[in-house]
C-alpha positions in Angstrom: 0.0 0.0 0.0 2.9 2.4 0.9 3.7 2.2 -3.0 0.4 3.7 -3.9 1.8 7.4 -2.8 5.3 9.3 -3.0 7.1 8.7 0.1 9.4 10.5 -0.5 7.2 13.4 0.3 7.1 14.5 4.1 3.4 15.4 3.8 2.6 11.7 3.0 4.6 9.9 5.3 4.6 9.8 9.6 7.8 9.1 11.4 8.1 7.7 14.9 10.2 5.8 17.5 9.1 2.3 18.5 9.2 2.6 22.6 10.1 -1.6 22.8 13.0 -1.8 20.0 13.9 2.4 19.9 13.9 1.9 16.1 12.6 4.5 13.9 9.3 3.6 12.0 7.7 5.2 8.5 4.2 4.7 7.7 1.8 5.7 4.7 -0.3 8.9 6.2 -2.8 8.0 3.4 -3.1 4.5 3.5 -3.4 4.9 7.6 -6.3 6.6 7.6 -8.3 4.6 4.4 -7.6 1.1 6.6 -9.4 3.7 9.6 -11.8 4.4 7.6 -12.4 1.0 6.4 -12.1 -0.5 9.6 -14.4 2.2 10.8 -17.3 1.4 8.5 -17.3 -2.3 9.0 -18.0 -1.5 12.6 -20.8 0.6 12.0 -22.2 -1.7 9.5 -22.1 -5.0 11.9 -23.2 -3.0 14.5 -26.3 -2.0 12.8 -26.8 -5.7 11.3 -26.9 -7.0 15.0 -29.3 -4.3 15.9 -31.8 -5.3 13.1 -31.2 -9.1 13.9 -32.2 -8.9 17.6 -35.3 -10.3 17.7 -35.5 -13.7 18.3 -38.6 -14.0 16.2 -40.0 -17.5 14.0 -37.4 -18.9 11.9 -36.5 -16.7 8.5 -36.7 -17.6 4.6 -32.8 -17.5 4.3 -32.7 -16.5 0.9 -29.8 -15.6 -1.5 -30.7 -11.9 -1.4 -31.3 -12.1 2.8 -28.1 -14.0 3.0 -25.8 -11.6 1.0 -27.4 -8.8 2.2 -26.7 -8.9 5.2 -22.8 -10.7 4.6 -22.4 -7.1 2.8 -23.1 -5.0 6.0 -19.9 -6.6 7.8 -21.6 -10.3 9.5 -21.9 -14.0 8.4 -24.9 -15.1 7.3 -27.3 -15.2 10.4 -28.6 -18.6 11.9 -31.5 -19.9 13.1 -34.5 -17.6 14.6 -32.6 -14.3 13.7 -29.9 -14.4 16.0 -26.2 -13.5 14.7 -23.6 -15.7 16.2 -22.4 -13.4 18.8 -26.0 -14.3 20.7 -25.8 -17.7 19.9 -26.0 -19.9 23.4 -22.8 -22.2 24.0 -23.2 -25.9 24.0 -22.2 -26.0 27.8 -25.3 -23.2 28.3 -27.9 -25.5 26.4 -26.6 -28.9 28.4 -27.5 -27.1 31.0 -30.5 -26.0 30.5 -31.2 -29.5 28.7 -30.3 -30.8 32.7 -33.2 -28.4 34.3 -35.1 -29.2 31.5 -35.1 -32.8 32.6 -35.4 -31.7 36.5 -31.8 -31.6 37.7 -31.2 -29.1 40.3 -28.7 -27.1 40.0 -26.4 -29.1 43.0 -27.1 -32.4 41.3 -25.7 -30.7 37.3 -22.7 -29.2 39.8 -21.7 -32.3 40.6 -22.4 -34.3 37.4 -20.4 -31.7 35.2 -17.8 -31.4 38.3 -18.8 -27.5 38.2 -19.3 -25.1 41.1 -23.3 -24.0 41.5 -22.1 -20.3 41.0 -20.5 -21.5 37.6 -23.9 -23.3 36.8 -26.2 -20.3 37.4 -23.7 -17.9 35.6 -24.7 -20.4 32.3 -28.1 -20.1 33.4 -27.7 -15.9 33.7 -26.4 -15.8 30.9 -29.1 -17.7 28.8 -31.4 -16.0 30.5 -30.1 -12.6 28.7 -29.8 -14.4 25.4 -33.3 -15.4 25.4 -34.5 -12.3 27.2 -36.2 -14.3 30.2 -36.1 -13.7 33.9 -36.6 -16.9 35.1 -35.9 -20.4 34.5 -39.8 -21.6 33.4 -39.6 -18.5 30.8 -36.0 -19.5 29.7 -36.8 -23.3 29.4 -39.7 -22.4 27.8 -38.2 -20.3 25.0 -35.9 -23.2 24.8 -38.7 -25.6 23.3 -40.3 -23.0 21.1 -36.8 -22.5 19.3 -36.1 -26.5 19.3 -32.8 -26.1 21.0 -34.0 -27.7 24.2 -35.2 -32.1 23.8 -39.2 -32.6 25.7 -39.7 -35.5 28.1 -41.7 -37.6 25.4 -41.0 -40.9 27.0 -43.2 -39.7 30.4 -45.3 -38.0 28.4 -46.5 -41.3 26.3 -46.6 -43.1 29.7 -48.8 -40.9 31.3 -51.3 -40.2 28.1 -51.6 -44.4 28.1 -52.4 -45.2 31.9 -55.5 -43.8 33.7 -55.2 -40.9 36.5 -53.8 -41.7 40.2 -56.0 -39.5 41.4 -59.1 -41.4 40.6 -60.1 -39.4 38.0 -61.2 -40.9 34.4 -58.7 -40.6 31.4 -55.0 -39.3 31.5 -53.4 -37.3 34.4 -53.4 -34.4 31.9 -57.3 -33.6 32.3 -57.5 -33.9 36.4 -58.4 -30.8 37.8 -55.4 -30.2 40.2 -53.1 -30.7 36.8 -56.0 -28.4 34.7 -55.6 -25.8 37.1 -51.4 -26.2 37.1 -51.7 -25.7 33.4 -53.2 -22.3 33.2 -51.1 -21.1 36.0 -47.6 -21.9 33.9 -49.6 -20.8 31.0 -49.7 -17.5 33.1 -46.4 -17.8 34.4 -44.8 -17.7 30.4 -46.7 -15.2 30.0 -45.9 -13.2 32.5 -49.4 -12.6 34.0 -48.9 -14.4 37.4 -45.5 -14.7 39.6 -43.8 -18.0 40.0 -44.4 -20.5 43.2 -42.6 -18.9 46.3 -39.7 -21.1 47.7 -42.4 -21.7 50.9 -44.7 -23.6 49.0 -42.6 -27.1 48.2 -45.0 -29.2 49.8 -48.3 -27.5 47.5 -45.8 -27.6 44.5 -44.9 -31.4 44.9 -48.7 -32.5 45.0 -49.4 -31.0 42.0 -46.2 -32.3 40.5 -46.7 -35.5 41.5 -49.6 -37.0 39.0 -47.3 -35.3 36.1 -44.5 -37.7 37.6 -42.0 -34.1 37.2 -39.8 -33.7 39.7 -39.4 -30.0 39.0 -41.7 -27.2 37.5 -39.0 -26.6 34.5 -39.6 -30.8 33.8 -43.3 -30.2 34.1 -43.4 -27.8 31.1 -41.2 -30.0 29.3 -43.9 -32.8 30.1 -46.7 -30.8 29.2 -44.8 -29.8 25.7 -44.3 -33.1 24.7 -48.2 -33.9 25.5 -48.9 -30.9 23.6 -51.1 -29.6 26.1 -48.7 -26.1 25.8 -47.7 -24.9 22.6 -45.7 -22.6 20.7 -48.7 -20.2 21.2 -48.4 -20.0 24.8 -45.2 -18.5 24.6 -44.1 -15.3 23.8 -41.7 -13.6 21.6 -38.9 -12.3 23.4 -35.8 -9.5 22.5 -32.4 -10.1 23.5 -31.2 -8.6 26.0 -27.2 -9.9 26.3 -25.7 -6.7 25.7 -28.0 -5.0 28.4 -27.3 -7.4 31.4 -23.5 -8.5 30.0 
């Protein structure tokens, strides 16, 4: 690039003493600032890309236009559910949350993966502001709606073939202590009603306990497989991992 201008000229070239070797260095004053400017652009240009690809919305029609489109403004050609790579959760974050899914606590995925619990809930925190959630039945729920997170289908087929423990006729699904669970999670994804308190274990495991969950995260995963919640009972959600990072 240096032989694109006269250096010979002292207007065009800049002169200075590297502090490490105490050698004298030349540079090209023109071709300095069009790499700035360059670099500059493509900055601006991926920065705006990731503002447009934010929302995590229903999966896009990557066509050849889409795709070179947005390759010109400065970013690879964006994944699944409009997410650019930088959002894109880790496979240690998704085994995670495949673990809650599946009602490990977070002691018992500690001790499997041979992690602290403060290391396990920084993966949780930070899916959490990936999937712009605040709280585990809202993040494993987004989870499922994208397909990045496996349902309990083998429970669920066991429970839809044997009759109700409670006495009731037909699967555990239609009982009334379960029909009343399922529009307060509906509720709780939608962000209508609060979560159960920490106090109420004992209330929690006796509605838990004809679903055959162990937790309220394998619950919905239960009920997703059964198809009793959907993709409609869900909402859409923006990231938010440059807010909370």
């Amino acid at each position: 690039m240096a032989l694109l201008h006269d250096m010979n000229d002292p207007a065009n070239v800049r002169v200075w003493t590297d502090k490490l070797s105490g050698r004298e260095r030349r540079a090209c004053k023109p071709c300095q600032a069009a790499a700035g400017r360059r670099y500059n652009h493509r900055r601006r240009q991926a920065a705006k890309a990731r503002r447009t690809l934010e929302w995590t919305g229903p999966r896009r029609i990557q066509t050849e236009s889409w795709v070179s489109r947005h390759k010109a403004a400065g970013v690879t050609a964006a994944r699944r559910n409009g997410q650019p790579m930088r959002y894109k959760p880790t496979a240690a974050e998704l085994d995670t949350a495949q673990r809650i899914a599946d009602g490990y606590s977070v002691q018992e995925i500690a001790v499997d993966c041979y992690l602290t619990t403060a290391a396990v809930n920084e993966r949780l925190r930070r899916l959490n502001a990936k999937w712009g959630t605040n709280n585990r039945i809202a993040m494993i729920g987004q989870g499922l709606k994208r397909g990045l997170i496996q349902p309990d289908h083998v429970t669920a087929k066991h429970l839809l073939r044997q009759e109700s423990r409670h006495g009731y006729k037909g699967p555990a699904f239609r009982t009334y202590p379960v029909v009343r669970y399922v529009w307060r999670l509906r509720g709780e994804l939608l962000g209508e009603c609060p979560p159960y308190p920490l106090g109420a274990n004992a209330k929690l495991a006796e509605i838990l306990w004809p679903l055959e969950a162990r937790t309220e995260a394998h619950a919905l995963s239960i009920l997703w497989a059964a198809r009793v919640i959907t993709s409609r009972h869900i909402p859409q959600t923006r990231n938010n991992y440059r807010k909370h990072m």
